[in-house]
LOLO-528015 format. One record per residue (C-alpha): residue number from 1; residue in three letters; x, y, z. Coordinates in pm, 1 decimal. Layout:
+-----+------+----------+----------+----------+
! seq ! type !        x !        y !        z !
+-----+------+----------+----------+----------+
! NUM !  ALA !        X !        Y !        Z !
...
+-----+------+----------+----------+----------+
***
This chain:
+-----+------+----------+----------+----------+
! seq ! type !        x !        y !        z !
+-----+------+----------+----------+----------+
!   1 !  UNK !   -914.2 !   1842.9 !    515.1 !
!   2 !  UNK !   -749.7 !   1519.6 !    530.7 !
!   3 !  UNK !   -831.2 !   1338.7 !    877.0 !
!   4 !  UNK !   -509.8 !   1171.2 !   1021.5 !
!   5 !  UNK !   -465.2 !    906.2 !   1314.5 !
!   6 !  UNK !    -75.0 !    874.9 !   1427.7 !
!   7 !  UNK !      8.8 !    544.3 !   1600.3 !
!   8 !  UNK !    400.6 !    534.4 !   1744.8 !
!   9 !  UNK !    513.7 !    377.8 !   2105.2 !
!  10 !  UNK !    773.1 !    670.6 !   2052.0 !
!  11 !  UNK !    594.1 !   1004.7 !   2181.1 !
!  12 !  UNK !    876.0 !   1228.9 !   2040.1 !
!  13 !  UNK !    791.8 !   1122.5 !   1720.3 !
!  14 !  UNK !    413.9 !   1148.4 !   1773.3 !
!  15 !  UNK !    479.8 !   1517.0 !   1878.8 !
!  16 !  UNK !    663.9 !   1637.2 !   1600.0 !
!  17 !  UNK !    440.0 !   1473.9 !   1307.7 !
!  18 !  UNK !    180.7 !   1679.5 !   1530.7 !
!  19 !  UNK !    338.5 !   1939.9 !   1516.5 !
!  20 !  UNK !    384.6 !   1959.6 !   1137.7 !
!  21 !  UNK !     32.3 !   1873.3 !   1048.5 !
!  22 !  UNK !    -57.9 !   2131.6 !   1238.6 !
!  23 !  UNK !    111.7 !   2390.6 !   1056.8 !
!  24 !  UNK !    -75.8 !   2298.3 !    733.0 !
!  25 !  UNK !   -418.6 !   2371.2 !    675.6 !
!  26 !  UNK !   -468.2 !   2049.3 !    484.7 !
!  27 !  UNK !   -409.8 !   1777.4 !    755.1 !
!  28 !  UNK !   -620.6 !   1734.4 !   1075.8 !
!  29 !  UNK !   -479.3 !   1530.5 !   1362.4 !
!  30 !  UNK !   -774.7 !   1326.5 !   1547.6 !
!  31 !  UNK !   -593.4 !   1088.4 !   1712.9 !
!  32 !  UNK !   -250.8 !   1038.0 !   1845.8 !
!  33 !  UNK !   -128.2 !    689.0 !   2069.7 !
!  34 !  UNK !     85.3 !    438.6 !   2117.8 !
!  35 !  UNK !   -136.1 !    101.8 !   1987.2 !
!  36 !  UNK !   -368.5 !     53.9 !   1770.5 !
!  37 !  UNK !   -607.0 !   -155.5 !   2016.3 !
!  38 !  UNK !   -565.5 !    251.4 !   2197.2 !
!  39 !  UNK !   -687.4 !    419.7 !   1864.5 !
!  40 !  UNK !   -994.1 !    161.7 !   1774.6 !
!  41 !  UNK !  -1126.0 !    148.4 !   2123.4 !
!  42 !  UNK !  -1116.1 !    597.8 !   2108.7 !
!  43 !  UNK !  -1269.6 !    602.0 !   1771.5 !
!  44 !  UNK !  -1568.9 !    330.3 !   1853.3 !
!  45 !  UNK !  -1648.1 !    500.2 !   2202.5 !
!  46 !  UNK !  -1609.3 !    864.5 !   2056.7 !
!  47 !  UNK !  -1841.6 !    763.8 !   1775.4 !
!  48 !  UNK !  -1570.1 !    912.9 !   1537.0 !
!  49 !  UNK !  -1549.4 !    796.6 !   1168.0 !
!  50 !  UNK !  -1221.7 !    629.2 !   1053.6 !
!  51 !  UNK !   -855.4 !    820.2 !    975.0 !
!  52 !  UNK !   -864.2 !    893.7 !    616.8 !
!  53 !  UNK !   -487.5 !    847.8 !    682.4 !
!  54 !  UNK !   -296.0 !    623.5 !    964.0 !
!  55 !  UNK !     68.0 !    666.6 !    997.0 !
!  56 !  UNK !    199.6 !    353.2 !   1199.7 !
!  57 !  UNK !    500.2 !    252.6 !   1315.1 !
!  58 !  UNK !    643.9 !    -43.8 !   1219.1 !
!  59 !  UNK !    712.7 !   -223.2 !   1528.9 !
!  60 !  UNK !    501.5 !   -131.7 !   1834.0 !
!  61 !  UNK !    556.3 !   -231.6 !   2202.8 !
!  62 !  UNK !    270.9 !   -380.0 !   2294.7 !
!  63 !  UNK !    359.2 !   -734.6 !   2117.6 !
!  64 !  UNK !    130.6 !   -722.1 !   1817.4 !
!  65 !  UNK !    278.7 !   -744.4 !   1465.8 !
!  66 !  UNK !    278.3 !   -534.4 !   1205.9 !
!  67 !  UNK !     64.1 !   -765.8 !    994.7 !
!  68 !  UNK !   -210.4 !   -805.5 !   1274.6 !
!  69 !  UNK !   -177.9 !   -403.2 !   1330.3 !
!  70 !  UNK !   -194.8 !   -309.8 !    929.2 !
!  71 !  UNK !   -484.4 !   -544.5 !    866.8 !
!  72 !  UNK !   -729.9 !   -397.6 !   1205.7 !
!  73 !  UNK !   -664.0 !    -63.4 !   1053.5 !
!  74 !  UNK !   -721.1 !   -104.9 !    710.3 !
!  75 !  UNK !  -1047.8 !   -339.5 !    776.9 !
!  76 !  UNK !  -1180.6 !    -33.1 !   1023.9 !
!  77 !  UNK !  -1142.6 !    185.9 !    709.0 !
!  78 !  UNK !   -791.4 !    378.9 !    700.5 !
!  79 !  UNK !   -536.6 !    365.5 !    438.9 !
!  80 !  UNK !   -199.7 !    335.1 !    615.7 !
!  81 !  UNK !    131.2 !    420.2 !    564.4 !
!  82 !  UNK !    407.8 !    240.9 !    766.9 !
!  83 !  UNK !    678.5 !    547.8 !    927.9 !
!  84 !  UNK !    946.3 !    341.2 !   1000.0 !
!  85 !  UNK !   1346.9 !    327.9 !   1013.0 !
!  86 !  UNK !   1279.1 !     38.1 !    732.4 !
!  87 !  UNK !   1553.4 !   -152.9 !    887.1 !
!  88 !  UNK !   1372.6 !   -500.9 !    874.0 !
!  89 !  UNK !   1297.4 !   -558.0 !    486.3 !
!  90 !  UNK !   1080.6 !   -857.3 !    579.5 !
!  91 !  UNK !    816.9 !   -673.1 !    833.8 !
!  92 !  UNK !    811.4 !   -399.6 !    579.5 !
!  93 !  UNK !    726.5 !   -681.9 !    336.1 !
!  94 !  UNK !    461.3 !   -829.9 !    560.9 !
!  95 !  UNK !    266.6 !   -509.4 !    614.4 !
!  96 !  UNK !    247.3 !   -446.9 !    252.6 !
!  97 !  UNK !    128.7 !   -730.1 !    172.8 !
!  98 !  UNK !    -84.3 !   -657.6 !    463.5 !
!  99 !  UNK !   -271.5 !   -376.8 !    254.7 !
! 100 !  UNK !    -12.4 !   -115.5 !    354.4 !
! 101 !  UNK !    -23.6 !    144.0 !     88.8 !
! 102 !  UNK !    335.6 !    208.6 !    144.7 !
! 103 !  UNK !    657.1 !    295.3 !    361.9 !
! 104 !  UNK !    786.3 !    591.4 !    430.1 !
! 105 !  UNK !   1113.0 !    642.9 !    711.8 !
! 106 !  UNK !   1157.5 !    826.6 !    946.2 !
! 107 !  UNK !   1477.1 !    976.3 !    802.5 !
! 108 !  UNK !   1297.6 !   1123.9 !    551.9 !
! 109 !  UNK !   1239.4 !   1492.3 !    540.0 !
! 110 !  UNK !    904.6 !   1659.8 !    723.5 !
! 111 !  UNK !    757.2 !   1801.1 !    378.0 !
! 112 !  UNK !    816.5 !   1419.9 !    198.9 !
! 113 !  UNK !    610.7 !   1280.3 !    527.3 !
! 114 !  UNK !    330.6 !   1512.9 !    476.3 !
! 115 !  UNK !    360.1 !   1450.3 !     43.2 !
! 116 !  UNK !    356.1 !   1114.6 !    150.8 !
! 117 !  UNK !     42.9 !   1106.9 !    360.1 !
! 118 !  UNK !   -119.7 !   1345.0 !     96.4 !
! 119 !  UNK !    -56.7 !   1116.4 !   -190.5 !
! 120 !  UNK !   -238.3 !    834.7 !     20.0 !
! 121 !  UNK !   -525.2 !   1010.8 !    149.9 !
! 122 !  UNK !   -614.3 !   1071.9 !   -239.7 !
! 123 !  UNK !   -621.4 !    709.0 !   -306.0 !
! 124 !  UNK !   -274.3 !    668.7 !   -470.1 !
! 125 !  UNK !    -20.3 !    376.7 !   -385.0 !
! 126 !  UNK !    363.4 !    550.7 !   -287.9 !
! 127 !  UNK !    624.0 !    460.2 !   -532.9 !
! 128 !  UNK !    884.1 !    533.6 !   -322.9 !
! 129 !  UNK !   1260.0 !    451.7 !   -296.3 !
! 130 !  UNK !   1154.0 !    257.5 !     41.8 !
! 131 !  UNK !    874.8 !     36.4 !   -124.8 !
! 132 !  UNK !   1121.3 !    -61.7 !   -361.6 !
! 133 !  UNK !   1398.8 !   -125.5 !   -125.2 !
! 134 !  UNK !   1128.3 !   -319.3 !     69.4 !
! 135 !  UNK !   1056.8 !   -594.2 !   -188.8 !
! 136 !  UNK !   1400.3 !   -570.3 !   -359.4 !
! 137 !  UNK !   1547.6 !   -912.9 !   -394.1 !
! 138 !  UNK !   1323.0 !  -1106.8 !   -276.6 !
! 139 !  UNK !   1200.1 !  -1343.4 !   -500.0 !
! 140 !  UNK !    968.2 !  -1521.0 !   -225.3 !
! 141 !  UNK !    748.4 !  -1196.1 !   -247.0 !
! 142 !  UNK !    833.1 !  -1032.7 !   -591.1 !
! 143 !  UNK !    801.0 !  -1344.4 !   -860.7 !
! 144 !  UNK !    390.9 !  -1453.2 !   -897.0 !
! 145 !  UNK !    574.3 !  -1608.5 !  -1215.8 !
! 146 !  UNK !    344.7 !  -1449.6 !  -1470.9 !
! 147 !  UNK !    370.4 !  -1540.1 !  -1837.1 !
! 148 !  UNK !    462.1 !  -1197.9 !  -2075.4 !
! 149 !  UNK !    125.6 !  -1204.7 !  -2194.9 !
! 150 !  UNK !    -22.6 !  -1165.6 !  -1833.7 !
! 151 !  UNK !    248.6 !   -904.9 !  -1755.1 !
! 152 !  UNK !    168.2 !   -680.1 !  -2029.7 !
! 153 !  UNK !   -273.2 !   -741.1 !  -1984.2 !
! 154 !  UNK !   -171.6 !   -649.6 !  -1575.5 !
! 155 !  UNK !      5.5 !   -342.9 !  -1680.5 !
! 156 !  UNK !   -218.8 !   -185.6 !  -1904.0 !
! 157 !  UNK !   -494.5 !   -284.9 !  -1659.2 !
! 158 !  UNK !   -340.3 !   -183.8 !  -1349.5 !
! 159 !  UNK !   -253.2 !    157.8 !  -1475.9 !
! 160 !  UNK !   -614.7 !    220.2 !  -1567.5 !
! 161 !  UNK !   -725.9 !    115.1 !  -1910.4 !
! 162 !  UNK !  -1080.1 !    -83.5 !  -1919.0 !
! 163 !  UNK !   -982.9 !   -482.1 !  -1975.2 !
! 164 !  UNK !  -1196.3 !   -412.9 !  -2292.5 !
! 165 !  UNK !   -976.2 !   -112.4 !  -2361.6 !
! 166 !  UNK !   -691.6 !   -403.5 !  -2305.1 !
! 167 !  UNK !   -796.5 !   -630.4 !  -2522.9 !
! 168 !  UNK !   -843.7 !   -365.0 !  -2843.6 !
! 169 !  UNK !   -450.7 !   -234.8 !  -2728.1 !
! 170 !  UNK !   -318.6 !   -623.5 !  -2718.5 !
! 171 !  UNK !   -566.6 !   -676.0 !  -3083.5 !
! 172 !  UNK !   -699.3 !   -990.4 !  -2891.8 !
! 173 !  UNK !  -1046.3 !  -1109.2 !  -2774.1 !
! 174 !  UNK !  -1227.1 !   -943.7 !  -2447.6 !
! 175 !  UNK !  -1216.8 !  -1302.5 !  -2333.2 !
! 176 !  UNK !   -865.1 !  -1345.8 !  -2391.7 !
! 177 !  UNK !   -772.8 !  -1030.4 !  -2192.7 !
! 178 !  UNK !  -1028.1 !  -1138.5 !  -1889.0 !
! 179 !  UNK !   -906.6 !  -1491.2 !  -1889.9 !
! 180 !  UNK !   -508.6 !  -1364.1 !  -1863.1 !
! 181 !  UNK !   -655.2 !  -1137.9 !  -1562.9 !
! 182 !  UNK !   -789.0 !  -1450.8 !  -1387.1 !
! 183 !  UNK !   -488.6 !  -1592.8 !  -1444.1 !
! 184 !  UNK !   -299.6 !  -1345.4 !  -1290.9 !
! 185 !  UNK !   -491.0 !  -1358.8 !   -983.0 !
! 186 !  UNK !   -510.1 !  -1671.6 !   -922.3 !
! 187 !  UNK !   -122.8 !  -1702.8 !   -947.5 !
! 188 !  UNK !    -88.2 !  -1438.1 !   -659.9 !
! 189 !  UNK !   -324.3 !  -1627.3 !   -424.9 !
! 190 !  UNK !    -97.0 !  -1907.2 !   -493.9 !
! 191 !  UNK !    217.5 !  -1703.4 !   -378.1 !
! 192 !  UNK !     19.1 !  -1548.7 !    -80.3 !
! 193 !  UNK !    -92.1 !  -1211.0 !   -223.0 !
! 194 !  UNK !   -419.1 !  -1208.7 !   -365.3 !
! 195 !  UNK !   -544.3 !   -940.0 !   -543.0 !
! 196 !  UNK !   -939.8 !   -969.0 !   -560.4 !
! 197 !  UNK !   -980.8 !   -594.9 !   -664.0 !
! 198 !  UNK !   -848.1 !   -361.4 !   -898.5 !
! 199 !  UNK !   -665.8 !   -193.4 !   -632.4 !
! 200 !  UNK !   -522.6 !   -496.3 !   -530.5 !
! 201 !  UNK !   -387.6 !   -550.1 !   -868.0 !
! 202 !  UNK !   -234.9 !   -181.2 !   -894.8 !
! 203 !  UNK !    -22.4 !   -261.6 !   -556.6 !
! 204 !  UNK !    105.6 !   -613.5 !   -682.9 !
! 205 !  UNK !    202.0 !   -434.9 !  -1053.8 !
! 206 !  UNK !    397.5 !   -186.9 !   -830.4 !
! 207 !  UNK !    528.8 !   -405.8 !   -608.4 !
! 208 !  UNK !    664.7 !   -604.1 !   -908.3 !
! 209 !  UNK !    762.7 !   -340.2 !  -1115.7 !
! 210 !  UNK !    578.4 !   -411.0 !  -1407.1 !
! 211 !  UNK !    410.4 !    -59.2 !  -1411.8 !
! 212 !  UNK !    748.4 !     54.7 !  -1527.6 !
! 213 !  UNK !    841.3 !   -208.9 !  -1768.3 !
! 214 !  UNK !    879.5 !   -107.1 !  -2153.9 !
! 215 !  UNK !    594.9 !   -220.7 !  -2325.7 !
! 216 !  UNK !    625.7 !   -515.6 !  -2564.8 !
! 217 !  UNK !    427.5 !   -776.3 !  -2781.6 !
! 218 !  UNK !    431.0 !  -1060.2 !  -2580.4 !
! 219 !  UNK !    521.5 !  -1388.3 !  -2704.7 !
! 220 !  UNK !    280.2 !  -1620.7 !  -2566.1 !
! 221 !  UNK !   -101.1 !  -1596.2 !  -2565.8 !
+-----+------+----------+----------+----------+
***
């Protein structure tokens, strides 16, 4: 059973994601509140292990950001998905690259909520019409300017193949393959979005589309 934490200054909205969850026999609420400082300070005094899942809303009133909010949770040990009108592309932008594992609104219907929070809880990133919308157009966040050769070793990489695996798929050297993945993440430290682990490197391929992108030969090595 998947253990969820809900964190929304609206109540309403609190209620009926508890309410839906509760109907399933896959999804455990353990904690519903308004803040995040609220949901820490329960968890550390109850003794209680982390959320597998927090849903959090994008803008709370208590005057944090989203950034400071996403990166609390994610360091105590939840994934989180951000349940939000995604009317402000930037703070959707900033809790991704926060370590948000993706966006889902509040528009959206109950059973693509839970899917969502299901997908998460088993380690996936959401590929979602909002994620995309979210980093659509904006260069500032999108472009780590990465050659075709590092594009094509971070897709193949990214969607799971060993970077020895790469390398015999790309019919270049193991040390040509790790020193394009070096490459690439030192290039998206330099834009603001580093990507130390694997994981890391999955989000930034999907946040950049290249998981979709037809392969090709690229020109340069």
């Amino acid at each position: 059973m998947t253990r969820v934490a809900l964190i929304d200054d609206h109540e309403s909205v609190r209620l009926g994601l508890e309410a839906a969850l509760a109907q399933t026999e896959s999804f455990h609420v353990v904690s519903s509140g308004a803040n995040v400082a609220a949901y820490l300070d329960w968890r550390r005094s109850a003794g209680e292990a982390p959320a597998d899942v927090v849903v959090l809303d994008l803008t709370l009133g208590d005057g944090t950001t989203v950034s400071e909010n996403v990166d609390r949770v994610v360091r105590d040990g939840s994934s989180v998905i951000i349940h939000s009108v995604a009317d402000r592309p930037a703070a959707v932008r900033e809790a991704l690259a926060a370590g948000a594992a993706g966006i889902v609104s509040k528009s959206s219907p109950t059973h693509e909520v839970l899917a969502a929070i299901d997908t998460v809880a088993r380690g996936e990133l959401l590929d979602n019409v909002e994620w995309a919308s979210a980093v659509e157009g904006d260069r500032a966040f999108a472009d780590a300017q990465l050659s075709a050769r590092e594009r094509e070793v971070l897709r193949l990489y990214a969607a799971g193949l060993p970077l020895k695996a790469v390398a015999e798929r790309l019919g270049v050297a193991y040390s040509t393959a790790k020193e394009n993945i070096t490459r690439v993440r030192v290039k998206y430290v330099e834009v603001g979005r580093p990507a130390p682990t694997k994981v890391d490197l999955l989000r930034r391929a999907m946040e950049d589309g290249i998981l979709h992108e037809t392969p090709e030969t690229p020109r340069d090595a």
